[in-house]
C-alpha positions as CSV (number, residue, x, y, z in Angstrom):
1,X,0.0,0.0,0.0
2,X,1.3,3.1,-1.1
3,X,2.3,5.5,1.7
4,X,2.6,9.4,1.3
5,X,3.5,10.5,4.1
6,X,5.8,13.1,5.0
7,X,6.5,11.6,8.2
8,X,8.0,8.1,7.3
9,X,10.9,7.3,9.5
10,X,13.0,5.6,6.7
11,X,15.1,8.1,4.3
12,X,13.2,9.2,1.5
13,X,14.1,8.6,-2.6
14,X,15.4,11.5,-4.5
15,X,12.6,13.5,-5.9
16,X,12.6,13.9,-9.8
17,X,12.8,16.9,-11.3
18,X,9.8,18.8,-11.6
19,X,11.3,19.2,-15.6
20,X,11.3,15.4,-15.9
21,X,7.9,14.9,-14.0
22,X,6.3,16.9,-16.7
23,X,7.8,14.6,-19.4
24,X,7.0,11.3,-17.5
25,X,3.3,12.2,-17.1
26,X,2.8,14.0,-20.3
27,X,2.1,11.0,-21.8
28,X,-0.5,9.4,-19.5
29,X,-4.2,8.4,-20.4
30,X,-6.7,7.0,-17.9
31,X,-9.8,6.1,-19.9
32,X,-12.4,5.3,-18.0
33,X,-14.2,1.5,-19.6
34,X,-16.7,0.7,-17.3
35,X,-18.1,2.2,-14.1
36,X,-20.5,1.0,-11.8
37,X,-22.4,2.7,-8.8
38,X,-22.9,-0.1,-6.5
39,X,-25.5,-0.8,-3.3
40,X,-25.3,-3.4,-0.9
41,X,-26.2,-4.9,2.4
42,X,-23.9,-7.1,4.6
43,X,-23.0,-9.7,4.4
44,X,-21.7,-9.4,0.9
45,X,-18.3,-10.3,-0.7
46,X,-17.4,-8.4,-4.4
47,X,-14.7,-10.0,-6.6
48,X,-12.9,-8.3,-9.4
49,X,-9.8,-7.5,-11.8
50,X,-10.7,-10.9,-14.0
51,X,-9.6,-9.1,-16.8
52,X,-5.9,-8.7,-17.2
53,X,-4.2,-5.3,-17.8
54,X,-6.9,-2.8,-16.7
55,X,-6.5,-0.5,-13.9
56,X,-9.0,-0.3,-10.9
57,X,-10.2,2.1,-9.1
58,X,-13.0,2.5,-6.1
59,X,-14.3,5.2,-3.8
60,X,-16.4,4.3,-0.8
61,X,-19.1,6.5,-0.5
62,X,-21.0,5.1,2.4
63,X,-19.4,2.1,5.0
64,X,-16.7,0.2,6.1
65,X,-14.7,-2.4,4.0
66,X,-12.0,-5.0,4.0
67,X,-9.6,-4.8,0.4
68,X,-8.6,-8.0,-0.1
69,X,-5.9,-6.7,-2.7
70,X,-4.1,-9.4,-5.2
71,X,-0.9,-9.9,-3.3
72,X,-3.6,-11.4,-0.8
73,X,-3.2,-8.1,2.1
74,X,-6.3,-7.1,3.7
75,X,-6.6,-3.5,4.1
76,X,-9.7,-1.3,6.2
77,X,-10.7,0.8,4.2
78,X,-13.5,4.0,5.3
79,X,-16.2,6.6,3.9
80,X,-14.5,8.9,1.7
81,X,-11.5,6.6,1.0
82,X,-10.1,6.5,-2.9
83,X,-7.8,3.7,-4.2
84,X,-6.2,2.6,-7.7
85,X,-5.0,-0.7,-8.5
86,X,-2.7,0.6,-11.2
87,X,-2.3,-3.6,-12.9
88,X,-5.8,-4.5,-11.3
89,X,-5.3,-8.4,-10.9
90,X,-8.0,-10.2,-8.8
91,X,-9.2,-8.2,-5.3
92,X,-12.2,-8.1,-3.2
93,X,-14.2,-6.1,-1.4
94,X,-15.6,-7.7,1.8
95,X,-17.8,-6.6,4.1
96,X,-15.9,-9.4,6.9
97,X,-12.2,-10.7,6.4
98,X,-13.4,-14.4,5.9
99,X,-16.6,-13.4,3.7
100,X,-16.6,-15.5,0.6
101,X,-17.3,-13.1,-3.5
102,X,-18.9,-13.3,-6.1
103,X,-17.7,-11.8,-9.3
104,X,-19.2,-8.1,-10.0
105,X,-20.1,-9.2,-13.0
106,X,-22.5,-12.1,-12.3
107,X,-24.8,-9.3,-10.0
108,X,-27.8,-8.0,-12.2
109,X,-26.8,-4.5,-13.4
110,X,-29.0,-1.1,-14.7
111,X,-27.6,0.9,-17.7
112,X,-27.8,4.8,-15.9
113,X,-25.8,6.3,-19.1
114,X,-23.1,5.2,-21.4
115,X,-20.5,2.9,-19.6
116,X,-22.2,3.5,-16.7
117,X,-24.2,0.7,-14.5
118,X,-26.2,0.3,-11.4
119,X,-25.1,-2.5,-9.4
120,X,-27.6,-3.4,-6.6
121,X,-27.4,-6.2,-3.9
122,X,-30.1,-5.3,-1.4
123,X,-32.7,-7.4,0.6
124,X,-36.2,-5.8,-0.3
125,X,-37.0,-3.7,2.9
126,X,-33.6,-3.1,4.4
127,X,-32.8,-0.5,5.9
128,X,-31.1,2.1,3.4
129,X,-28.8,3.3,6.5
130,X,-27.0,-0.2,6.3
131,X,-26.1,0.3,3.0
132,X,-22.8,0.5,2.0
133,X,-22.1,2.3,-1.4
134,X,-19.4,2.5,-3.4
135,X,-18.2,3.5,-6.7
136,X,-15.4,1.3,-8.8
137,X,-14.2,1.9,-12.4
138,X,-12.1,-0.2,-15.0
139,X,-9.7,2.1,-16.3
140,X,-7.3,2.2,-19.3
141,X,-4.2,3.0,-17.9
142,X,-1.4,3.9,-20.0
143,X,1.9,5.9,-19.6
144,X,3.1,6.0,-23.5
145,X,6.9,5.3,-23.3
146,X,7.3,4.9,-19.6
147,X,4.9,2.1,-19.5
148,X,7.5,0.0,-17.6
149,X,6.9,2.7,-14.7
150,X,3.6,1.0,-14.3
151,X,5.3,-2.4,-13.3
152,X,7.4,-0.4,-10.5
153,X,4.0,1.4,-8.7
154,X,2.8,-0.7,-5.6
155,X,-0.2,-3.1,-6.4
156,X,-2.1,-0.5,-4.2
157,X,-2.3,3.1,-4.3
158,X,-4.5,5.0,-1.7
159,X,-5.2,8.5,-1.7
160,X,-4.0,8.7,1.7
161,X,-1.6,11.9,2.7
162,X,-1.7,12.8,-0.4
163,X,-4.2,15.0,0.8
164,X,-1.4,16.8,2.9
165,X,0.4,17.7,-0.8
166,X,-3.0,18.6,-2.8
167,X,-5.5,19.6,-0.7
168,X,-7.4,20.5,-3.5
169,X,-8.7,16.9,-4.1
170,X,-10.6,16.7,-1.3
171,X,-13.7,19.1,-2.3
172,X,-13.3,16.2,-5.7
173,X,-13.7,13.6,-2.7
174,X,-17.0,15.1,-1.2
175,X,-18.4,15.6,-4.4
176,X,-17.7,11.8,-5.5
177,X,-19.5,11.6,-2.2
178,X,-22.5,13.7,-2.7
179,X,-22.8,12.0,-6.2
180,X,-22.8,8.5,-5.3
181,X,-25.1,8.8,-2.2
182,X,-27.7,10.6,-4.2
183,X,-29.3,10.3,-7.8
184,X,-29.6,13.7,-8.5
185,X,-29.6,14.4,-12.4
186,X,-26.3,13.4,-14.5
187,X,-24.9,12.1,-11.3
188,X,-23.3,8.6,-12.8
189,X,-21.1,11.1,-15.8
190,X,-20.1,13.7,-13.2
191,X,-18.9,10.6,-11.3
192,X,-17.3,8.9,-14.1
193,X,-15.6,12.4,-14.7
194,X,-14.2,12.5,-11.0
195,X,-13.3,9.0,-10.7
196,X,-11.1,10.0,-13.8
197,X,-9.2,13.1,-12.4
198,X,-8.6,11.9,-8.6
199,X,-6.7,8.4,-10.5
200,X,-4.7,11.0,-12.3
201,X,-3.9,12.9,-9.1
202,X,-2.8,9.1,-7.2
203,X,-0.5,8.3,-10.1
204,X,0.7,12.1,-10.5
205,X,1.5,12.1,-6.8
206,X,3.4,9.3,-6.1
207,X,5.6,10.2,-9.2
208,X,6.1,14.0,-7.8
209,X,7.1,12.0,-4.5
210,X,10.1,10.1,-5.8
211,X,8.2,6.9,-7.0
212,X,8.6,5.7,-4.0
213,X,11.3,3.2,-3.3
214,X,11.2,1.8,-6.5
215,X,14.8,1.1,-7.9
216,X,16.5,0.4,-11.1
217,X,14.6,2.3,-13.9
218,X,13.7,4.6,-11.9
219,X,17.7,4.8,-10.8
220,X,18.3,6.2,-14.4
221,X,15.3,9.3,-14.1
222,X,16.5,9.9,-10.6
223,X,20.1,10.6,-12.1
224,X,20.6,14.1,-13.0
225,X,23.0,13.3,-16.2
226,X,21.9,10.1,-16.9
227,X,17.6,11.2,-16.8
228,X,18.8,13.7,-19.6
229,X,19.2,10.5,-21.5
230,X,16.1,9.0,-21.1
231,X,14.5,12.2,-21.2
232,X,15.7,12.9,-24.9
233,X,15.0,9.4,-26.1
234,X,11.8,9.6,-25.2
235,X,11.1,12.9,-27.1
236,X,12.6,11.8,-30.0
237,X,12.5,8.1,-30.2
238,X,12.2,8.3,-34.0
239,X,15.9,10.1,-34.8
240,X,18.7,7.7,-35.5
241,X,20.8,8.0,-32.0
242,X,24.1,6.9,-31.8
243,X,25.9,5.8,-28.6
244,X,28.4,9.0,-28.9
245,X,25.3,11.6,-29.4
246,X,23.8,9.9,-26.3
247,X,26.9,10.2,-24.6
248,X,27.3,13.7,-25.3
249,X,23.7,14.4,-23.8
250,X,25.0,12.8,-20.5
251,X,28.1,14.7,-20.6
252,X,30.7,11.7,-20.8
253,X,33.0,9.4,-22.7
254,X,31.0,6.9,-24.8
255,X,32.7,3.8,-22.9
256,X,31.4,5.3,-19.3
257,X,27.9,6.1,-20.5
258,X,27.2,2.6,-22.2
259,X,28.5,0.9,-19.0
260,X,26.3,3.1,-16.6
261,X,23.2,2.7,-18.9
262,X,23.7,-1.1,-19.0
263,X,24.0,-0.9,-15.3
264,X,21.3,0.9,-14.6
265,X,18.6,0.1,-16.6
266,X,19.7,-3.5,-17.1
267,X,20.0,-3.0,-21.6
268,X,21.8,-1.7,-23.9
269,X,20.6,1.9,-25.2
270,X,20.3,0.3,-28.8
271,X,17.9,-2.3,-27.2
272,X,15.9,0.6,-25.0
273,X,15.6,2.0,-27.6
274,X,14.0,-0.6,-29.9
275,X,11.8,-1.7,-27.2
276,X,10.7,2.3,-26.7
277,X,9.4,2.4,-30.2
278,X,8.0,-1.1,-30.0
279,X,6.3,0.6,-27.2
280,X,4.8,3.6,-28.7
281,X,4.3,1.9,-32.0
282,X,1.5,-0.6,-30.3
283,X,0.2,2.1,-28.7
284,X,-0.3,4.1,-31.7
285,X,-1.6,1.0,-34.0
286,X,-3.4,-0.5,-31.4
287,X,-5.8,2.1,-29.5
288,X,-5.0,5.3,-31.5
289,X,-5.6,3.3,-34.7
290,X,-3.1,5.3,-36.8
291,X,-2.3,3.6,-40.1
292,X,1.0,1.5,-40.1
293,X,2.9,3.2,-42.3
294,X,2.8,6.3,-40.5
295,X,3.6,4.4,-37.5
296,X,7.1,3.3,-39.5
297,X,8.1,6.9,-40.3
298,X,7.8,8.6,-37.4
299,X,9.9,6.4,-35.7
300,X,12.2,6.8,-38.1
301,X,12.4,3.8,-40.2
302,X,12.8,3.7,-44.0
303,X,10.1,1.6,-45.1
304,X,6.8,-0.1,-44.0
305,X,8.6,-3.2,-44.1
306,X,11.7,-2.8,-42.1
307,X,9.2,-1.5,-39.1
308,X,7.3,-4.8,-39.5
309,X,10.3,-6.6,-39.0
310,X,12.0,-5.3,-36.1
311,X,8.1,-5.1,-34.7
312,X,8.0,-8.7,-34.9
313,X,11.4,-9.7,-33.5
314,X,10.9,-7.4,-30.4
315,X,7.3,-8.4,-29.7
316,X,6.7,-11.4,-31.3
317,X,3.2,-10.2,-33.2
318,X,2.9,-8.5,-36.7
319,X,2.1,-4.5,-36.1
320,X,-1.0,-6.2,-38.4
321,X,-2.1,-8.4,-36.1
322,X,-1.7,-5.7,-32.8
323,X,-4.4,-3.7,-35.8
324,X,-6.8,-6.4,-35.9
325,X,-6.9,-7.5,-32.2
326,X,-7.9,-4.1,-31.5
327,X,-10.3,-3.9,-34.5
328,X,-12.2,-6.9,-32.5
329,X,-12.0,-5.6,-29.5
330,X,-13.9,-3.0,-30.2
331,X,-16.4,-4.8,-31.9
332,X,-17.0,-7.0,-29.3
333,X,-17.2,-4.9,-26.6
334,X,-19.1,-1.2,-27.8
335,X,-17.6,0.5,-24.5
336,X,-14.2,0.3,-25.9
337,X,-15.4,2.0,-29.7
């Protein structure tokens, strides 16, 4: 569980610099999928994350909770708390540690407005005071060519202390409050909306704070010379780079930058490099749909052909078929078009 607290006894990461924060975040999309307002009476026991490589995130409007989170911790969790599961992965919510779930998606649901369901699991007659309510969204999360930043971010990531650092979030909070404890007109969208920003905020903050005590990568941004590096790789990943350019941008002799890179980041620049593009070529064919070719020249190869190759060794997939997994996807499944 992340922890933003200023008052951890342990000594604190380096911070990044505000310059390279910007260029990390710049990048980022959460796109809300589905959202889902949901009611319900002890005992009860709600499972989900089934599908792999959406984010999650849930406000509790109303109650008290156990987070049973993937790792298997059990966290308490309050009204007016806010989490993100930046990988998801299977979690619960329980209203007792030892309460058995159900997959979300197996309770009857209510369209209130596009991508947005009711989800209600009350006895007829109860007492709407018992009620616990929260609100959960499946979110696209993606961080264009720092993806592998998303593998470093705890499982867990609560709003927490972050409220120290932006107290602006929490009139966000009370509203998300307001909204899911009433019905009041275009409540689900404004919630959607919210649910949206305050992820942001989570992922913005613990980025602003250091990353936390991730290592390795993270070594490299943290590095004031060597972040420079990564920094203009990931501007321009399409321009034809050589080891001595890179070098230069550090501010050293070729031979000491390529062993600090390798040691740092665990590759060769040449192969971070390749996998950058890889990166930001899936992402471009695959949800932003842009044509192939396109893809090939801006990142700076000299034919349609020599991109589909080096696609193919680095990921193992035709940029063709990353095009057509997509174009399924969103014809099975219209919240995704």
């Amino acid at each position: 569980m992340i922890d933003y607290s200023s008052e951890s006894t342990h000594t604190p990461p380096a911070s990044l610099p505000s310059d390279r924060v910007s260029e990390l975040l710049l990048g980022m999309r959460l796109r809300g999928i589905r959202y889902r307002r949901i009611q319900v009476t002890p005992p009860y026991g709600l499972r989900f994350g089934t599908i792999e490589g959406w984010a999650q995130f849930h406000f509790i409007a109303r109650g008290s909770v156990f987070l049973r989170s993937p790792g298997g911790a059990l966290h308490t969790l309050e009204a007016g708390d806010a989490l993100l599961l930046p990988r998801g992965g299977e979690h619960e919510l329980l209203s007792a540690p030892d309460q058995p779930s159900r997959d979300i998606a197996d309770y009857e649901s209510a369209l209130l407005c596009e991508s947005v369901r009711s989800v209600k699991a009350c006895p007829e007659g109860s007492c709407p005071t018992t009620r616990a309510v929260f609100f959960s969204a499946c979110l696209e999360f993606d961080l264009g060519g720092m993806h592998p930043l998303v593998a470093l971010m705890p499982e867990v990531m609560r709003v927490g202390t972050l409220l120290e650092r932006h107290p602006e979030i929490l009139p966000m909070l009370e509203a998300m409050e307001r909204e899911a404890r009433t019905e009041r007109a275009g409540f689900a969208g404004i919630l959607a909306r919210l649910a949206d920003v305050i992820s942001a905020y989570i992922v913005r903050g613990w980025v602003e704070c250091g990353c936390g005590d991730a290592t390795g990568w993270v070594e490299a941004l943290r590095d004031p010379r060597l972040g420079r590096v990564i920094s203009a790789l990931h501007r321009d990943p399409g321009r034809h780079w050589t080891v001595a350019e890179l070098a230069a941008e550090m501010g050293s002799s070729r031979s000491v930058f390529a062993e600090r890179f390798l040691a740092i980041t665990g590759m060769t620049p040449h192969r971070y490099v390749s996998e950058l593009r890889m990166r930001l070529a899936t992402q471009w064919i695959g949800r932003d749909h842009m044509p192939i070719e396109t893809v090939a020249l801006r990142l700076g190869y000299g034919s349609q052909a020599a991109f589909s190759r080096a696609f193919k060794r680095i990921t193992g997939q035709s940029p063709g078929a990353i095009r057509a997994a997509s174009k399924a996807e969103r014809i099975m499944d219209p919240a995704m078009r």
